[in-house]
C-alpha positions in Angstrom: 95.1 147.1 121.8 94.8 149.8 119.2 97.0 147.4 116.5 94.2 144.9 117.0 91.4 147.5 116.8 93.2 148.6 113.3 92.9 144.9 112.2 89.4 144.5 113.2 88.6 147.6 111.4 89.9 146.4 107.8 88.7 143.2 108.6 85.3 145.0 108.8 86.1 146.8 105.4 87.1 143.9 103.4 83.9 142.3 104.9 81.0 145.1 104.1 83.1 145.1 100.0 83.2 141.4 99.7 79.1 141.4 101.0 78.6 144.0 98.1 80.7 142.4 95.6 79.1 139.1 96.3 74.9 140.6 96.5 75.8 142.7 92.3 77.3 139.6 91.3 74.0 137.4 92.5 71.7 139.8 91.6 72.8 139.5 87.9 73.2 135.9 88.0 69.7 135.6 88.9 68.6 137.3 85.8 70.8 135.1 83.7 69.4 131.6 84.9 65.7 133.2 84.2 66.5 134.1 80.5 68.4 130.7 80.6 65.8 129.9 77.4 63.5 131.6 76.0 60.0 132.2 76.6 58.4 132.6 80.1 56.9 130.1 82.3 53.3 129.1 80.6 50.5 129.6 83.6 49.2 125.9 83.1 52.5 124.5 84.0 53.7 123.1 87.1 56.1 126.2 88.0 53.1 128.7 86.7 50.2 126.9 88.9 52.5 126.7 92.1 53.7 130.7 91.5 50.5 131.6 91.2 49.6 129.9 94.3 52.1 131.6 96.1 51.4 135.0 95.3 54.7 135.5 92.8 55.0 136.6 90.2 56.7 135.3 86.6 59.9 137.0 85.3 60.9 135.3 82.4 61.5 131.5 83.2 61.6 132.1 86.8 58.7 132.5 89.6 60.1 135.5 92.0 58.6 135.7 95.6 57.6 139.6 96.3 60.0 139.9 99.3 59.6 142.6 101.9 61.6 143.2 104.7 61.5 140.4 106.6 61.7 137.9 103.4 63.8 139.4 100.8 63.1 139.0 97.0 64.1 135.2 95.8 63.5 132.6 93.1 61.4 130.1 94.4 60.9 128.4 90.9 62.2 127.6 88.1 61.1 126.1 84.6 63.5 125.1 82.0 61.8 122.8 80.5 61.7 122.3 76.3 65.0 123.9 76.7 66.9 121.5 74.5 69.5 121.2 77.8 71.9 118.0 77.3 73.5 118.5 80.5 72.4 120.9 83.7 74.9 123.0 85.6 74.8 127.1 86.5 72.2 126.3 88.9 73.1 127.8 91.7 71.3 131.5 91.6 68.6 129.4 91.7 69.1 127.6 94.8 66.1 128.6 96.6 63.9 127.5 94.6 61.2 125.0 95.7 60.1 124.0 92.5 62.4 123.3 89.5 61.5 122.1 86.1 63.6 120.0 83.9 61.6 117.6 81.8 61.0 117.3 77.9 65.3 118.0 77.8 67.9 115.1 76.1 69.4 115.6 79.3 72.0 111.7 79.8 72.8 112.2 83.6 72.8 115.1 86.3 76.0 115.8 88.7 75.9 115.0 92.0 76.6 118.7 93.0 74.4 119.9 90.2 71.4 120.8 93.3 74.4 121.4 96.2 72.7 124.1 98.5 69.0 123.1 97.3 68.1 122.6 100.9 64.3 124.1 99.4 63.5 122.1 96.8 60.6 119.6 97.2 59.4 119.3 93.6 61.7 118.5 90.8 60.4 117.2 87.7 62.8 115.2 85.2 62.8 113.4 82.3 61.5 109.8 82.7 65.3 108.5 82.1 66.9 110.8 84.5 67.3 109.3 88.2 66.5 111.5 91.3 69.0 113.2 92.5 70.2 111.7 95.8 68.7 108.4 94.8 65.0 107.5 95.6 65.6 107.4 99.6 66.8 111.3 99.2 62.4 112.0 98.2 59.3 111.1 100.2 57.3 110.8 96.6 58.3 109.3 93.7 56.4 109.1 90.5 57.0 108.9 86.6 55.1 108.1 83.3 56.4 108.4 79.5 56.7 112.1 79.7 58.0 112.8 83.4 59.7 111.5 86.4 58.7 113.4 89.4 60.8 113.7 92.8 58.5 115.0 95.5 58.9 116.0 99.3 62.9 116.2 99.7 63.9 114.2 102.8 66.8 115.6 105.5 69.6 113.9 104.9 70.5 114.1 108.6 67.3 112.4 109.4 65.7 115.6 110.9 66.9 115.4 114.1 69.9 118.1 113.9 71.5 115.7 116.4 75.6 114.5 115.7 75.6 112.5 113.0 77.4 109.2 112.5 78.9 110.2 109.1 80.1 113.1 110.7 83.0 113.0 113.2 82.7 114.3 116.6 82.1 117.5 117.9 80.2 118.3 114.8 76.6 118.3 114.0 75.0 117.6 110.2 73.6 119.9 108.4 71.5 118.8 105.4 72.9 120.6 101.8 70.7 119.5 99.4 69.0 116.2 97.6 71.2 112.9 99.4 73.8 115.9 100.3 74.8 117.1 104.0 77.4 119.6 105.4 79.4 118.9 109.0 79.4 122.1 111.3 81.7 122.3 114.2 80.0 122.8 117.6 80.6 126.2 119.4 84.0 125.6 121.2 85.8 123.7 118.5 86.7 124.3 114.8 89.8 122.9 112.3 90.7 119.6 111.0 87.8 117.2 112.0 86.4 119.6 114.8 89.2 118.6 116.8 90.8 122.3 118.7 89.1 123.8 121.3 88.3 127.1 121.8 87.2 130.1 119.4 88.6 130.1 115.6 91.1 133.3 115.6 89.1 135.3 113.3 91.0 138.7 114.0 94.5 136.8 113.4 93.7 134.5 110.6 91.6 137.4 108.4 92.8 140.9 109.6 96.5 140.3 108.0 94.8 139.5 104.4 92.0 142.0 104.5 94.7 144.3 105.0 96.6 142.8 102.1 93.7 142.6 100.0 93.0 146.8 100.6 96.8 147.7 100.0 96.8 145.6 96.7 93.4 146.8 95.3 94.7 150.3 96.1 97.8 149.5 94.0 96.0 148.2 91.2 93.3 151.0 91.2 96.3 153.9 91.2 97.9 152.0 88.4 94.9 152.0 86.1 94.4 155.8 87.0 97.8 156.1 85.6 97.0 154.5 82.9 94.4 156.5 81.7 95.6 159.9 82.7 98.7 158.7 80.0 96.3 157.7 77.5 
């Protein structure tokens, strides 16, 4: 009992450092996919009008929700546009966004992971080449002219109904992950290959043994610089 309390304890640790690492390293990356290009968003645009509307306010190329306690500080839009982008990637600070901005950019196709975890995003504008993401049954409204395509009201890939879906295999329900993309979750009481085992995922077993590894070789490395320096 006091061997697994142990575990639990640096399974904790490694937890409440990886949490840390994980919020520094998204904080900055948000402030590198606003300063993306130059400029700031222009008040007349599309990103400027809805950020407006939504009492934001504009830092840099971004719109940023004021977050309070209950709704922490987020992007919720995004305008690259005029940005001379040929391809998109790095988009994934910006993942909560609701409105995104890509048009007037010689941009020849988008990935199909390019908006993976865009579960928020209702308005994406394009350049009149560029397809929708997902394909046109992935967006409720679809419009374009010689300047624009625009891809409006995302749909749930799992139909909305949260229910088992067929593409997923049983004992698993479908979670939508962004524009024609969908996760499978197992349902509580199974987990592994296909949902297939019952019973709770051994979190304590599986993680405890490499938290504790990961604490004894960080220590390691952190003595060995202060060597290091203490020689210098």
């Amino acid at each position: 009992m006091q061997a697994g309390g142990v575990q639990l304890k640096c399974l904790l640790f490694v937890f409440v450092v990886f949490l840390h690492i994980l919020y520094s390293s998204s904080q900055l990356n948000e402030l590198q996919v606003c300063e993306r290009c130059t400029g700031k968003v222009p008040n007349s645009s599309a990103v400027g009008q809805f950020c407006s509307s939504s009492a934001g306010r504009i830092n840099r190329r971004c719109c940023v929700s004021n977050g309070n306690a209950g709704d922490p500080e987020r992007i919720t839009g995004l305008d690259l546009s005029n940005c001379s982008l040929t391809k998109v990637e790095g988009l994934q600070e910006a993942s909560t966004a609701v409105i995104l901005d890509l048009s007037d950019n010689p941009i020849v196709n988008l990935s199909e992971s390019t908006f993976q975890g865009f579960v928020m995003l209702n308005y994406l504008i394009l350049p009149p080449d560029v397809a929708c993401p997902g394909g046109d049954a992935s967006w409720d409204r679809l419009e374009s002219n010689n300047r624009s395509r625009l891809c409006g009201g995302q749909k749930n890939t799992c139909n909305q109904t949260g229910q088992l879906s067929n593409t997923c295999p049983e004992f698993s329900l479908c979670e939508p992950n962004g524009p024609g993309l969908f996760n499978c979750s197992c349902d509580e009481g199974h987990h592994g290959y296909k949902c297939l085992r019952e019973g709770e995922f051994p979190t304590v077993q599986v993680f405890a043994p490499l938290g504790a590894s990961t604490v004894v070789i960080s220590f390691l490395l952190w003595v060995s610089q202060r060597r290091k320096v203490k020689s210098i």
